[in-house]
MOPAC internal coordinates of N, CA, C and O (Angstrom, degrees):
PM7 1SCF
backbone

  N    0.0000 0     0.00 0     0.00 0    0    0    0
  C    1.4633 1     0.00 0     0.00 0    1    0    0
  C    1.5222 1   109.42 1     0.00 0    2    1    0
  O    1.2310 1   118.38 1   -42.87 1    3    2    1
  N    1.0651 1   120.69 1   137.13 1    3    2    1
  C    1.5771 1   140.21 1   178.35 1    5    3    2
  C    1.5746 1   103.80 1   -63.80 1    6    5    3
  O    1.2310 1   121.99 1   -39.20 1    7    6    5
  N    1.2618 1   113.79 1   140.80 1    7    6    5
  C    1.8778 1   130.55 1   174.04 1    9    7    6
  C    1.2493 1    89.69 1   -40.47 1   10    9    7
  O    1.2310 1   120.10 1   -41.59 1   11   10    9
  N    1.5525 1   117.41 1   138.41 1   11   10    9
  C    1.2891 1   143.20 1   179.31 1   13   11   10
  C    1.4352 1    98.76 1   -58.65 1   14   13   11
  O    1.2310 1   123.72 1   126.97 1   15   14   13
  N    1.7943 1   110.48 1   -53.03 1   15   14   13
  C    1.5979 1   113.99 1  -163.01 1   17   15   14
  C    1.2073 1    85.85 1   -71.44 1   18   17   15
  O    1.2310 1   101.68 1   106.06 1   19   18   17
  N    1.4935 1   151.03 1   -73.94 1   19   18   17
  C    1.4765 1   148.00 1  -172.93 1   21   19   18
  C    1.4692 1   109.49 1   -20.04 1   22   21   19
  O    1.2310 1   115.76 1   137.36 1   23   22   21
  N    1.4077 1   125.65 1   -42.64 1   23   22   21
  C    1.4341 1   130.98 1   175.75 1   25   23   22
  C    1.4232 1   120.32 1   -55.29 1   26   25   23
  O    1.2310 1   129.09 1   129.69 1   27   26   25
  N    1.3251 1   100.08 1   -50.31 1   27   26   25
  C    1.3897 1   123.39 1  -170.36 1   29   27   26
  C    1.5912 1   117.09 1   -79.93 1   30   29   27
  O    1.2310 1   124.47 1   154.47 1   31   30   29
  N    1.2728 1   109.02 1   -25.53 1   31   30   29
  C    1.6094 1   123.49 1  -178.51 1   33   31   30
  C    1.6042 1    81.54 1   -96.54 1   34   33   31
  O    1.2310 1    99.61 1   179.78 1   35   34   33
  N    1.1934 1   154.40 1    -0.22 1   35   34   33
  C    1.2727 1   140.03 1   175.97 1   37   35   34
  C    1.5370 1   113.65 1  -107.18 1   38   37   35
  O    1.2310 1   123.06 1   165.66 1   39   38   37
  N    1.4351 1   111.74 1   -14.34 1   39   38   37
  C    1.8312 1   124.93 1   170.04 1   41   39   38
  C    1.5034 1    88.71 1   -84.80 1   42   41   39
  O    1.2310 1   109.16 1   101.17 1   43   42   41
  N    0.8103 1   137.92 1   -78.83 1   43   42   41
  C    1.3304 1   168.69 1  -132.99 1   45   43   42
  C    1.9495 1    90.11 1   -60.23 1   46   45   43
  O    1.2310 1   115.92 1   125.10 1   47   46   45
  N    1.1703 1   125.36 1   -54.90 1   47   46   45
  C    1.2839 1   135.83 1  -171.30 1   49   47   46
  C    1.6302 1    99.99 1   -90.24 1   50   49   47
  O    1.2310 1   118.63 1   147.66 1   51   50   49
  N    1.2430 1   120.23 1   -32.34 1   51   50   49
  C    1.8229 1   126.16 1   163.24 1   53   51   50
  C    1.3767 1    96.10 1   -56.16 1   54   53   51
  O    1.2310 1   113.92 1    86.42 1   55   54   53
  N    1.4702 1   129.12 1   -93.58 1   55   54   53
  C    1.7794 1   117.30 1  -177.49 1   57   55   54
  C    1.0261 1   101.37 1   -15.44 1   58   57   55
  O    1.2310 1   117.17 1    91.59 1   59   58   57
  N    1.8257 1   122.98 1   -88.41 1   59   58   57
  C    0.8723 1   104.34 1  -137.55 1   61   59   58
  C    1.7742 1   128.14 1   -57.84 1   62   61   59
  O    1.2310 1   126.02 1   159.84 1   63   62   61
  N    1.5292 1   106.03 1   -20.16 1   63   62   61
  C    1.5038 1   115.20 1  -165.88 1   65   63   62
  C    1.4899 1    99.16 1   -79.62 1   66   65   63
  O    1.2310 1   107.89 1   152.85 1   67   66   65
  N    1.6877 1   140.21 1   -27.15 1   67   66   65
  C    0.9199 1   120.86 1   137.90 1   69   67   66
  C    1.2272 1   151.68 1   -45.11 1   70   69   67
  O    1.2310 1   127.63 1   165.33 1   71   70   69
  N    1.4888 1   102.92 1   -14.67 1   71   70   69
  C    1.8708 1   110.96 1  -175.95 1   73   71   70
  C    1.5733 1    84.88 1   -95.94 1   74   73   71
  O    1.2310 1   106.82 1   146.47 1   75   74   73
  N    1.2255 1   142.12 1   -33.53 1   75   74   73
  C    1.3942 1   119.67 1  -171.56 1   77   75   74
  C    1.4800 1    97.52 1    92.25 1   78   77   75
  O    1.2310 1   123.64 1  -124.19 1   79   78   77
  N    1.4445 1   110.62 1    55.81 1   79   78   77
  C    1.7845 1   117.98 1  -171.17 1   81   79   78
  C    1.1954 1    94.32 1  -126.42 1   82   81   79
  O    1.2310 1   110.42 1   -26.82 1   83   82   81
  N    1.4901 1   135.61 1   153.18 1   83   82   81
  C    1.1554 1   131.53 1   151.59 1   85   83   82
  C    1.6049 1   107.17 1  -104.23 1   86   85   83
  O    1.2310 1   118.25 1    -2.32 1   87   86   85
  N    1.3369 1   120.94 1   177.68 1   87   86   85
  C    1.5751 1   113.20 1  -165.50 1   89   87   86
  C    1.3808 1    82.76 1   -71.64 1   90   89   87
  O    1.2310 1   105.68 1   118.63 1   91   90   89
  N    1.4715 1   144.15 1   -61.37 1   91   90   89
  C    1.2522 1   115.42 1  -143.20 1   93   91   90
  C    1.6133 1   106.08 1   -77.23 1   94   93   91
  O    1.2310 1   115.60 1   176.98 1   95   94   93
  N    1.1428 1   125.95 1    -3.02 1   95   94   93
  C    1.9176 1   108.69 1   176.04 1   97   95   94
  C    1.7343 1    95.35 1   -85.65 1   98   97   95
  O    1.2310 1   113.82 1   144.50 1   99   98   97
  N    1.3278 1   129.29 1   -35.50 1   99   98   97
  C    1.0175 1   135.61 1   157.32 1  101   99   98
  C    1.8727 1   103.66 1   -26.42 1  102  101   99
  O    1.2310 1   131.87 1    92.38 1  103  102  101
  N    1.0731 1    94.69 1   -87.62 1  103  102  101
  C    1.5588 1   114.85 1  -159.61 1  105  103  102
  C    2.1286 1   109.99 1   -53.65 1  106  105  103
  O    1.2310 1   129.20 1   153.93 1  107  106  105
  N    1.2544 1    99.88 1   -26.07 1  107  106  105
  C    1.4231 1   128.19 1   163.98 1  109  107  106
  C    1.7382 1   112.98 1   -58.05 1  110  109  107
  O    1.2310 1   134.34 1   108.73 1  111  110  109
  N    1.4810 1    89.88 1   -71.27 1  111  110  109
  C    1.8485 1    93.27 1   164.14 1  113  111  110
  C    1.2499 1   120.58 1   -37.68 1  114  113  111
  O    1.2310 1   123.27 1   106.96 1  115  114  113
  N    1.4490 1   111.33 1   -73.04 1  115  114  113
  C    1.3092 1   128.77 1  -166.35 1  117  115  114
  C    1.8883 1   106.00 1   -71.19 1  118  117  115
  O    1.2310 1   119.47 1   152.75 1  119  118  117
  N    0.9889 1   118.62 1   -27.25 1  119  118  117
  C    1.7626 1   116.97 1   167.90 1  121  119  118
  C    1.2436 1    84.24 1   105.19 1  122  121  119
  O    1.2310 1   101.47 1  -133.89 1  123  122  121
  N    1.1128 1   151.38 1    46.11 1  123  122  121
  C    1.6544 1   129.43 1  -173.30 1  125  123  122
  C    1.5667 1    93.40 1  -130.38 1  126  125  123
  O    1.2310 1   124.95 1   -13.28 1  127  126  125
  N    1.1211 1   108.10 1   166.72 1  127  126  125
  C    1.8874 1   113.03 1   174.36 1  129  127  126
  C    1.8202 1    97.46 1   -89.22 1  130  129  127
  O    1.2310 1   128.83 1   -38.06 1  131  130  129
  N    1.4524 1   100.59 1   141.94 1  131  130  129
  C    1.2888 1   121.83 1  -175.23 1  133  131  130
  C    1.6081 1   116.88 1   -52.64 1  134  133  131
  O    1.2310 1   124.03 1   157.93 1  135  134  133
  N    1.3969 1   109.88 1   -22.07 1  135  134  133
  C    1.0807 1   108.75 1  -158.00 1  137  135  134
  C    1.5875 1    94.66 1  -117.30 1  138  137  135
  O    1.2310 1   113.56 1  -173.56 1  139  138  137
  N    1.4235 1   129.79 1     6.44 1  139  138  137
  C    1.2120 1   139.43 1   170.12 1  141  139  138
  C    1.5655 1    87.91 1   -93.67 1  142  141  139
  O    1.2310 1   101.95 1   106.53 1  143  142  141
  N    1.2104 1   150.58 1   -73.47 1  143  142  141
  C    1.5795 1   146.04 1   146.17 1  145  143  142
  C    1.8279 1   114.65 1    17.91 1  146  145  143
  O    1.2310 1   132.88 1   124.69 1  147  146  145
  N    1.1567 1    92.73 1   -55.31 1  147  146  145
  C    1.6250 1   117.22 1  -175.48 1  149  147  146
  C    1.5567 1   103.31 1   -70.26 1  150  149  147
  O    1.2310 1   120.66 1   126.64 1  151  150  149
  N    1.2012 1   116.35 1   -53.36 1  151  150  149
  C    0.9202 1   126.34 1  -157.84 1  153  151  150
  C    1.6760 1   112.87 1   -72.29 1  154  153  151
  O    1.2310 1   116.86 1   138.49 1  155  154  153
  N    1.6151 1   123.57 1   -41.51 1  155  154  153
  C    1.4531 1   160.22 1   126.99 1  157  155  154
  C    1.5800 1   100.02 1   -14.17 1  158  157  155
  O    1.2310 1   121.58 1   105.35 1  159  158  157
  N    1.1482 1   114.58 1   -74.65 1  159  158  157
  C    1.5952 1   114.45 1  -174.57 1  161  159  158
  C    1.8792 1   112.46 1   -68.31 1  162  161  159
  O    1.2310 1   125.96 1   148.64 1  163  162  161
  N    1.4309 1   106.15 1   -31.36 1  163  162  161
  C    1.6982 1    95.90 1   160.83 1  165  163  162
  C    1.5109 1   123.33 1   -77.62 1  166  165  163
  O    1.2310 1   120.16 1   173.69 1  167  166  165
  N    1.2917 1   117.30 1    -6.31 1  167  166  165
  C    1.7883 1   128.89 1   172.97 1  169  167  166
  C    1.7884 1    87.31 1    65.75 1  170  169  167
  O    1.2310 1   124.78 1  -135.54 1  171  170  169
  N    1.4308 1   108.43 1    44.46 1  171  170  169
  C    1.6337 1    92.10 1   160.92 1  173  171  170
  C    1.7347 1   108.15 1  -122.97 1  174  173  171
  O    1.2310 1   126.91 1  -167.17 1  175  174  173
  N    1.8139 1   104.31 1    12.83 1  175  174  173
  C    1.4958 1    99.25 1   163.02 1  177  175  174
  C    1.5660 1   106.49 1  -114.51 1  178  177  175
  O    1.2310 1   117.63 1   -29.11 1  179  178  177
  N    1.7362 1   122.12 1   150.89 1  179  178  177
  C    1.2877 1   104.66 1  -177.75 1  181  179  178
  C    1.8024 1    99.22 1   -92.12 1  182  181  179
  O    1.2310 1   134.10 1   -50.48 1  183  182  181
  N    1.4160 1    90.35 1   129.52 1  183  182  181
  C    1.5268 1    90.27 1  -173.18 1  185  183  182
  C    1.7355 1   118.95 1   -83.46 1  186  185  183
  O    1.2310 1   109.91 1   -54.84 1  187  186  185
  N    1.2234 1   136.54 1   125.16 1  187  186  185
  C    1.3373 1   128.86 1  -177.65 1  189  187  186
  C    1.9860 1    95.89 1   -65.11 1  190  189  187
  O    1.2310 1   127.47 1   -18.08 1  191  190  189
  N    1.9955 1   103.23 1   161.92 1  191  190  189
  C    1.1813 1   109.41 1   160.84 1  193  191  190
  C    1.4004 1   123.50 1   -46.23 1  194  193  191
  O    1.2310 1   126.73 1   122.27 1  195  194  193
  N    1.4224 1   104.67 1   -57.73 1  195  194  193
  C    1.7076 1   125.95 1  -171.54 1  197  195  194
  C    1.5647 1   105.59 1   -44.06 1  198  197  195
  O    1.2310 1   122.25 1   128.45 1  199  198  197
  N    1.7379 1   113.29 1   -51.55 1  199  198  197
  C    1.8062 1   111.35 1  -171.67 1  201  199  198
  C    1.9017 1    85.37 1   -75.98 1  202  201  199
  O    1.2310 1   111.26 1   123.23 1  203  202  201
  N    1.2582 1   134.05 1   -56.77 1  203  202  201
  C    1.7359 1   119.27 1  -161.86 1  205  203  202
  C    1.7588 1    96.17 1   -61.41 1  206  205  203
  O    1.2310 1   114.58 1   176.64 1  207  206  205
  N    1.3799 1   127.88 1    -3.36 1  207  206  205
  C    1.3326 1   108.56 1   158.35 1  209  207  206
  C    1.3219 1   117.69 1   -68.10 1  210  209  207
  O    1.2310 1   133.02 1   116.59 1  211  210  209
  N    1.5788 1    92.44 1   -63.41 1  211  210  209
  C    1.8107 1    93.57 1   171.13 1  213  211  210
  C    1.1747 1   135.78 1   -42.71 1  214  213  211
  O    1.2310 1   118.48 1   142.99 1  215  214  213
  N    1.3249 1   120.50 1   -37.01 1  215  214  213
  C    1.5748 1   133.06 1   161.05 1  217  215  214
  C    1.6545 1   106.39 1   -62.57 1  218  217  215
  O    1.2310 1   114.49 1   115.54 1  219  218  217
  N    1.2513 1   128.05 1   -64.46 1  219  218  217
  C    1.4183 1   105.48 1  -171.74 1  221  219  218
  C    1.8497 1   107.58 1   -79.72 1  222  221  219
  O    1.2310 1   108.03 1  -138.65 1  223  222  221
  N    1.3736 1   139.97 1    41.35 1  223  222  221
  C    1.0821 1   110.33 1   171.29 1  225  223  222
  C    2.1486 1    80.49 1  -136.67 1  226  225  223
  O    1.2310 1   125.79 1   165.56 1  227  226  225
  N    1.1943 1   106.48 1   -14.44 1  227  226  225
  C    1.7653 1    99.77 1   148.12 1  229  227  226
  C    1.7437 1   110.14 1   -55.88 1  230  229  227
  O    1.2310 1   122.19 1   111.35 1  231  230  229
  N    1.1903 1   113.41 1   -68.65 1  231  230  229
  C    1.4848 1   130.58 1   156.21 1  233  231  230
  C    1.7190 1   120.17 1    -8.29 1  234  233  231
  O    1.2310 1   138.11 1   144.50 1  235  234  233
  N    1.3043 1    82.51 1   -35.50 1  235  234  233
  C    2.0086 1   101.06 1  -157.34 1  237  235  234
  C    1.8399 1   107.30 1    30.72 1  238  237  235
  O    1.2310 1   133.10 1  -116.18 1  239  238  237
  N    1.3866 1    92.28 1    63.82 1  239  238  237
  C    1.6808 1   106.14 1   167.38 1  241  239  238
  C    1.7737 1   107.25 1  -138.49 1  242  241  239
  O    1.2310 1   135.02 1   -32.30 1  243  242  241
  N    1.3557 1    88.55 1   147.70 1  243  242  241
  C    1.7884 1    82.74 1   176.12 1  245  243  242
  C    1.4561 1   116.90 1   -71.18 1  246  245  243
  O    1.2310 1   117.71 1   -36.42 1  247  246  245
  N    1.4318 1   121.96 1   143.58 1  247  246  245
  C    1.2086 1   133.77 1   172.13 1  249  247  246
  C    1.4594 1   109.57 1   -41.15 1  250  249  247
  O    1.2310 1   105.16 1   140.59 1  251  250  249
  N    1.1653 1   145.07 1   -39.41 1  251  250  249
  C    1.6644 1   154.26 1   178.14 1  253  251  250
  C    1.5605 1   102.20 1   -45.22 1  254  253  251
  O    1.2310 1   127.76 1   141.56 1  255  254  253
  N    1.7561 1   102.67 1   -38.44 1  255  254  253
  C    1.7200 1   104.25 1  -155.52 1  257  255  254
  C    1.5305 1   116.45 1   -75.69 1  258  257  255
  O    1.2310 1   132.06 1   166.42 1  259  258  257
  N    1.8262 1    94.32 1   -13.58 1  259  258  257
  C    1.8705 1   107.22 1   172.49 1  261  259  258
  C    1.3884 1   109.69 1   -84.02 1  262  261  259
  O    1.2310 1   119.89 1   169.29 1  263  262  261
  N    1.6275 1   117.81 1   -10.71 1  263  262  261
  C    1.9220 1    96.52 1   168.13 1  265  263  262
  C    1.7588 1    99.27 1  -103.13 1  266  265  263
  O    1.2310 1   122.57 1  -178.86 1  267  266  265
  N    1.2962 1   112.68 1     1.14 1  267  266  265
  C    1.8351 1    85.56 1   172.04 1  269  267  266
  C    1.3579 1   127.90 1   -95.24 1  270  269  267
  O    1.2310 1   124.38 1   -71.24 1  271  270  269
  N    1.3845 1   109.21 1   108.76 1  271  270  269
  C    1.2234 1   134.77 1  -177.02 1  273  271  270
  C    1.6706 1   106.77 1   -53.76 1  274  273  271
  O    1.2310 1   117.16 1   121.54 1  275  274  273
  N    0.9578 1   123.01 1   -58.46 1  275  274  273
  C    1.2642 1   140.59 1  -177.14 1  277  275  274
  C    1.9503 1   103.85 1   -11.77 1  278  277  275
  O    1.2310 1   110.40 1   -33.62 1  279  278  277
  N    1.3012 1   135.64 1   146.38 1  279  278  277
  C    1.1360 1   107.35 1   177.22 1  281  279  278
  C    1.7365 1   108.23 1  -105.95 1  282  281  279
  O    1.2310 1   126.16 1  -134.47 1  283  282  281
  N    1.2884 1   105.76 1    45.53 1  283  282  281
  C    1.3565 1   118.15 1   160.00 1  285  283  282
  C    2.2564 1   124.41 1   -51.46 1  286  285  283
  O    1.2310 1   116.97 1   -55.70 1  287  286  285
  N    0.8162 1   123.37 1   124.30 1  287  286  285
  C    1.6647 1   103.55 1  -176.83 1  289  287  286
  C    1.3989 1   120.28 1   -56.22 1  290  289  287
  O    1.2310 1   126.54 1   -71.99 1  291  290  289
  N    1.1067 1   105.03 1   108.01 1  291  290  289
  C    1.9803 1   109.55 1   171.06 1  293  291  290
  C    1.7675 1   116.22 1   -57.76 1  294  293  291
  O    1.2310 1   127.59 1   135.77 1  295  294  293
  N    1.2474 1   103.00 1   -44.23 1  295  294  293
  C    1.5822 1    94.75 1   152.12 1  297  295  294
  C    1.3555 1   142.80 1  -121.47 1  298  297  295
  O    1.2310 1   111.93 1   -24.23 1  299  298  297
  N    1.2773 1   132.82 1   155.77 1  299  298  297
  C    1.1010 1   126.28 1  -155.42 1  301  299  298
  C    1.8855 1   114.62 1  -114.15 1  302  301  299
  O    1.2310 1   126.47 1   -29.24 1  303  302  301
  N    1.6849 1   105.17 1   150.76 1  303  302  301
  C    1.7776 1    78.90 1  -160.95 1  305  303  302
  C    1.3423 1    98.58 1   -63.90 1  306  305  303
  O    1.2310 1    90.83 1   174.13 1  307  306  305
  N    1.3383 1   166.31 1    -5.87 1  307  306  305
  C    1.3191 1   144.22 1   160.95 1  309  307  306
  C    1.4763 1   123.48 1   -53.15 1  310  309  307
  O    1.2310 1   124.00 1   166.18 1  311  310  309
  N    1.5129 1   109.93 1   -13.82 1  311  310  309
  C    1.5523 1   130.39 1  -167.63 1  313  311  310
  C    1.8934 1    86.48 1   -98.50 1  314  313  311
  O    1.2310 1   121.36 1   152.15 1  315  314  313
  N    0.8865 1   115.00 1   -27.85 1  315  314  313
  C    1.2698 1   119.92 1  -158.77 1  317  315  314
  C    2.0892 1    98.73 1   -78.22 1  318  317  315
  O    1.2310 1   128.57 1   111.26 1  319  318  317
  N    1.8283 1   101.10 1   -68.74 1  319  318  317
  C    0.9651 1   116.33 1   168.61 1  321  319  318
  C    1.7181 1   124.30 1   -41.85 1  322  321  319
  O    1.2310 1   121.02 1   130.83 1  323  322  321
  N    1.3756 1   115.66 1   -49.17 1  323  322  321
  C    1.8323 1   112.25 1   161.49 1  325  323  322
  C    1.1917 1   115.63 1   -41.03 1  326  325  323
  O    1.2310 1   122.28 1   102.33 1  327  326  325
  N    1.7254 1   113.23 1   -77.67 1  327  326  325
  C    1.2815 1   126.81 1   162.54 1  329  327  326
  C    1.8793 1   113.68 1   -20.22 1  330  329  327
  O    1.2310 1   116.32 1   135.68 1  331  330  329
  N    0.9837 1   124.60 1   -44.32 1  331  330  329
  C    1.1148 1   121.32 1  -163.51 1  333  331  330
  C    1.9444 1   114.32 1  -104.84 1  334  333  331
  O    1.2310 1   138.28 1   178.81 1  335  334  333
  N    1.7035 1    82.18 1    -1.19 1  335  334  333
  C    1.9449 1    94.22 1   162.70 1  337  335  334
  C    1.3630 1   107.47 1  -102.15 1  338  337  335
  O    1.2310 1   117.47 1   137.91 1  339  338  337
  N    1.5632 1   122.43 1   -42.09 1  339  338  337
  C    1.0487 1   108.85 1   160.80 1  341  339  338
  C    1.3960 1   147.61 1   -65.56 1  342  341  339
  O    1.2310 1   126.96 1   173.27 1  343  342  341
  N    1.0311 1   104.22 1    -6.73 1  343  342  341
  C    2.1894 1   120.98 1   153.00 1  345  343  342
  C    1.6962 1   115.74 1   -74.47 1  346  345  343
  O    1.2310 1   128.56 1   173.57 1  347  346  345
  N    0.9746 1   101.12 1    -6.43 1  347  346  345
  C    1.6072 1   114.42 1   178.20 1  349  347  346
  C    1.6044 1    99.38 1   -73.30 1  350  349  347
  O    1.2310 1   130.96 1   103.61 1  351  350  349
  N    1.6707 1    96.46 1   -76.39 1  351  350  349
  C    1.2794 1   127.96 1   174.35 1  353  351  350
  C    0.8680 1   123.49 1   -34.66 1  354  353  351
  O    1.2310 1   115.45 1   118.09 1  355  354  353
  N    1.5415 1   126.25 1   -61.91 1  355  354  353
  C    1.2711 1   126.13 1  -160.14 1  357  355  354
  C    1.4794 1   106.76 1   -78.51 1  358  357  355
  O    1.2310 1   108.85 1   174.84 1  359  358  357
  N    1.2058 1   138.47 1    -5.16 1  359  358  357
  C    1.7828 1   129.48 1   171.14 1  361  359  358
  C    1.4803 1    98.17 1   -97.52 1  362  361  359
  O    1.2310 1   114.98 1  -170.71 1  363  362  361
  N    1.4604 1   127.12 1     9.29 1  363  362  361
  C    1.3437 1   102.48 1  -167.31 1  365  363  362
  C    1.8543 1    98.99 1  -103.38 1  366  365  363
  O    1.2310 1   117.98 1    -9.16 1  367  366  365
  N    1.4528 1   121.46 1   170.84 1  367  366  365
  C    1.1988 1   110.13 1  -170.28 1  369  367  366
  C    1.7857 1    92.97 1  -100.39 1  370  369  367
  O    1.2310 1   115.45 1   -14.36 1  371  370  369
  N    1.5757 1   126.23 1   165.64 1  371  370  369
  C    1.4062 1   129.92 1  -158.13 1  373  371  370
  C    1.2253 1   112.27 1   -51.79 1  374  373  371
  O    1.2310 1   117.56 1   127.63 1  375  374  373
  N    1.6554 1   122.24 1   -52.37 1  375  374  373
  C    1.5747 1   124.45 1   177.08 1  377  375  374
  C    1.6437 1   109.40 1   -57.84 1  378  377  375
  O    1.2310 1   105.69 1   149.09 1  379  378  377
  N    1.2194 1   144.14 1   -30.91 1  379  378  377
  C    1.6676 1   131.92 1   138.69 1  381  379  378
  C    1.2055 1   113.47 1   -31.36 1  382  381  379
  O    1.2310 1   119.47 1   119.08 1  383  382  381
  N    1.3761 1   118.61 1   -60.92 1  383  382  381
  C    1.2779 1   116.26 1  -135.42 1  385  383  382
  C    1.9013 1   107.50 1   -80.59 1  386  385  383
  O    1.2310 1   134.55 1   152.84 1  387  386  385
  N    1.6204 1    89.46 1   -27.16 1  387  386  385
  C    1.6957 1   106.75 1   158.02 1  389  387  386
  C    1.4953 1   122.98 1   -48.99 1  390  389  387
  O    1.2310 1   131.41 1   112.36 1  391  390  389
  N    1.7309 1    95.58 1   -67.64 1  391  390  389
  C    1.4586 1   104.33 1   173.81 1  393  391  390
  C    1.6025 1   119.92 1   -45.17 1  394  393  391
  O    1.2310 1   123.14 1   124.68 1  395  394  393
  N    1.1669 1   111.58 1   -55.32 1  395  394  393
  C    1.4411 1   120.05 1   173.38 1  397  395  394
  C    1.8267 1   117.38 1   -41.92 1  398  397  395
  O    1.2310 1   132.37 1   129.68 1  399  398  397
  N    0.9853 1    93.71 1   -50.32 1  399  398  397
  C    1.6931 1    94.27 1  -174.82 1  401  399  398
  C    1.1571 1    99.44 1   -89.94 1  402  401  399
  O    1.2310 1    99.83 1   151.08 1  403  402  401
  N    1.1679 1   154.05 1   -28.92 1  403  402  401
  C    1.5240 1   127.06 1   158.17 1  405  403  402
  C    1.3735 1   114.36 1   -66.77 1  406  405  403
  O    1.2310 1   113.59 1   121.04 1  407  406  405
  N    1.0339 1   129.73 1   -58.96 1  407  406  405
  C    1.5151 1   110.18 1   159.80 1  409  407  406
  C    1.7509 1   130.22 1   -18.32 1  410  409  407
  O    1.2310 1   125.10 1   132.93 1  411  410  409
  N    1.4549 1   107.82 1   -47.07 1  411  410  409
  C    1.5089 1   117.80 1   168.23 1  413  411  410
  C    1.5287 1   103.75 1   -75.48 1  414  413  411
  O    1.2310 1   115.06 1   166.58 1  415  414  413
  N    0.9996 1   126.97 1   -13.42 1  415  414  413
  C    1.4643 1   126.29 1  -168.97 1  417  415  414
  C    2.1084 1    93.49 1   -81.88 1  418  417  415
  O    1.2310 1   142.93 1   126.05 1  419  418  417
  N    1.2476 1    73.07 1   -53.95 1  419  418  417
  C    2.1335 1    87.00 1  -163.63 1  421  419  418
  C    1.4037 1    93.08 1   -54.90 1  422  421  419
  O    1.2310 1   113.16 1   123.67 1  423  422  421
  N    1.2200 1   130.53 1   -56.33 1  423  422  421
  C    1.3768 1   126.24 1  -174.88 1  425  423  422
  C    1.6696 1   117.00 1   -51.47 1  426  425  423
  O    1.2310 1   122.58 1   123.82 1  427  426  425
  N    1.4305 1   112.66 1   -56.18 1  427  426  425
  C    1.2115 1   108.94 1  -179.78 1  429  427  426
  C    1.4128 1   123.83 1   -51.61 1  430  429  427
  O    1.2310 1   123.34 1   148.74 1  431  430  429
  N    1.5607 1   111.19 1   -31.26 1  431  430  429
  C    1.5446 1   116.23 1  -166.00 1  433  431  430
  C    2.0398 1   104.93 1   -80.46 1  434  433  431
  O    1.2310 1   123.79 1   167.34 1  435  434  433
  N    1.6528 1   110.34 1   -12.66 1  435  434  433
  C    1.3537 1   114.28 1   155.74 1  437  435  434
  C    1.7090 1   124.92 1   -70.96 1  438  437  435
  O    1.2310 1   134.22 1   137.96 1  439  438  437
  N    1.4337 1    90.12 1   -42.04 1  439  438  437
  C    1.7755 1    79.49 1   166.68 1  441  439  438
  C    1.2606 1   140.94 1   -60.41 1  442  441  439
  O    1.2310 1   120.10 1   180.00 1  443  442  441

């Protein structure tokens, strides 16, 4: 069996490449230096619980989803689709970010 941290720096870099993160918006989320991120995803730092909290709730995944090995999907395309409204969002300045979600608001209440 492969280094536990090697496992875990190998989920850990799967999320994120599914969320469409690079380590440093990753490492931004989570408060950590980018290259401590890097370091986490090669399993050549031993990572405490407390920072893989911080990393999976940047993540917005439960902490459980970095020990399952299993090659089940850790995220799901609905995880995918948020993630991918909130990259919209987050460069836009507040009066967008208003407009935008009522706009998603008006639409939904037609479906």
């Amino acid at each position: 069996m492969e280094n536990l941290y090697i496992l875990i720096g190998k989920r850990v870099r799967e999320i994120r490449t599914k969320l469409n993160l690079t380590q440093e918006e990753l490492a931004d989320k989570a408060e950590l230096h980018p290259s401590y991120i890097g370091q986490v995803e090669r399993g050549s730092k031993k990572v405490s619980i407390e920072t893989l909290q911080k990393i999976t709730n940047a993540l917005n995944v439960p902490l459980k989803s970095i020990f399952d090995f299993s090659n089940k999907p850790c995220v799901t395309e609905k995880d995918l689709l948020v993630a991918g409204l909130f990259g919209i969002l987050k460069n836009r300045n507040l009066k967008d970010r208003k407009f935008l979600i009522d706009i998603i608001r008006r639409i939904s209440k037609r479906l």
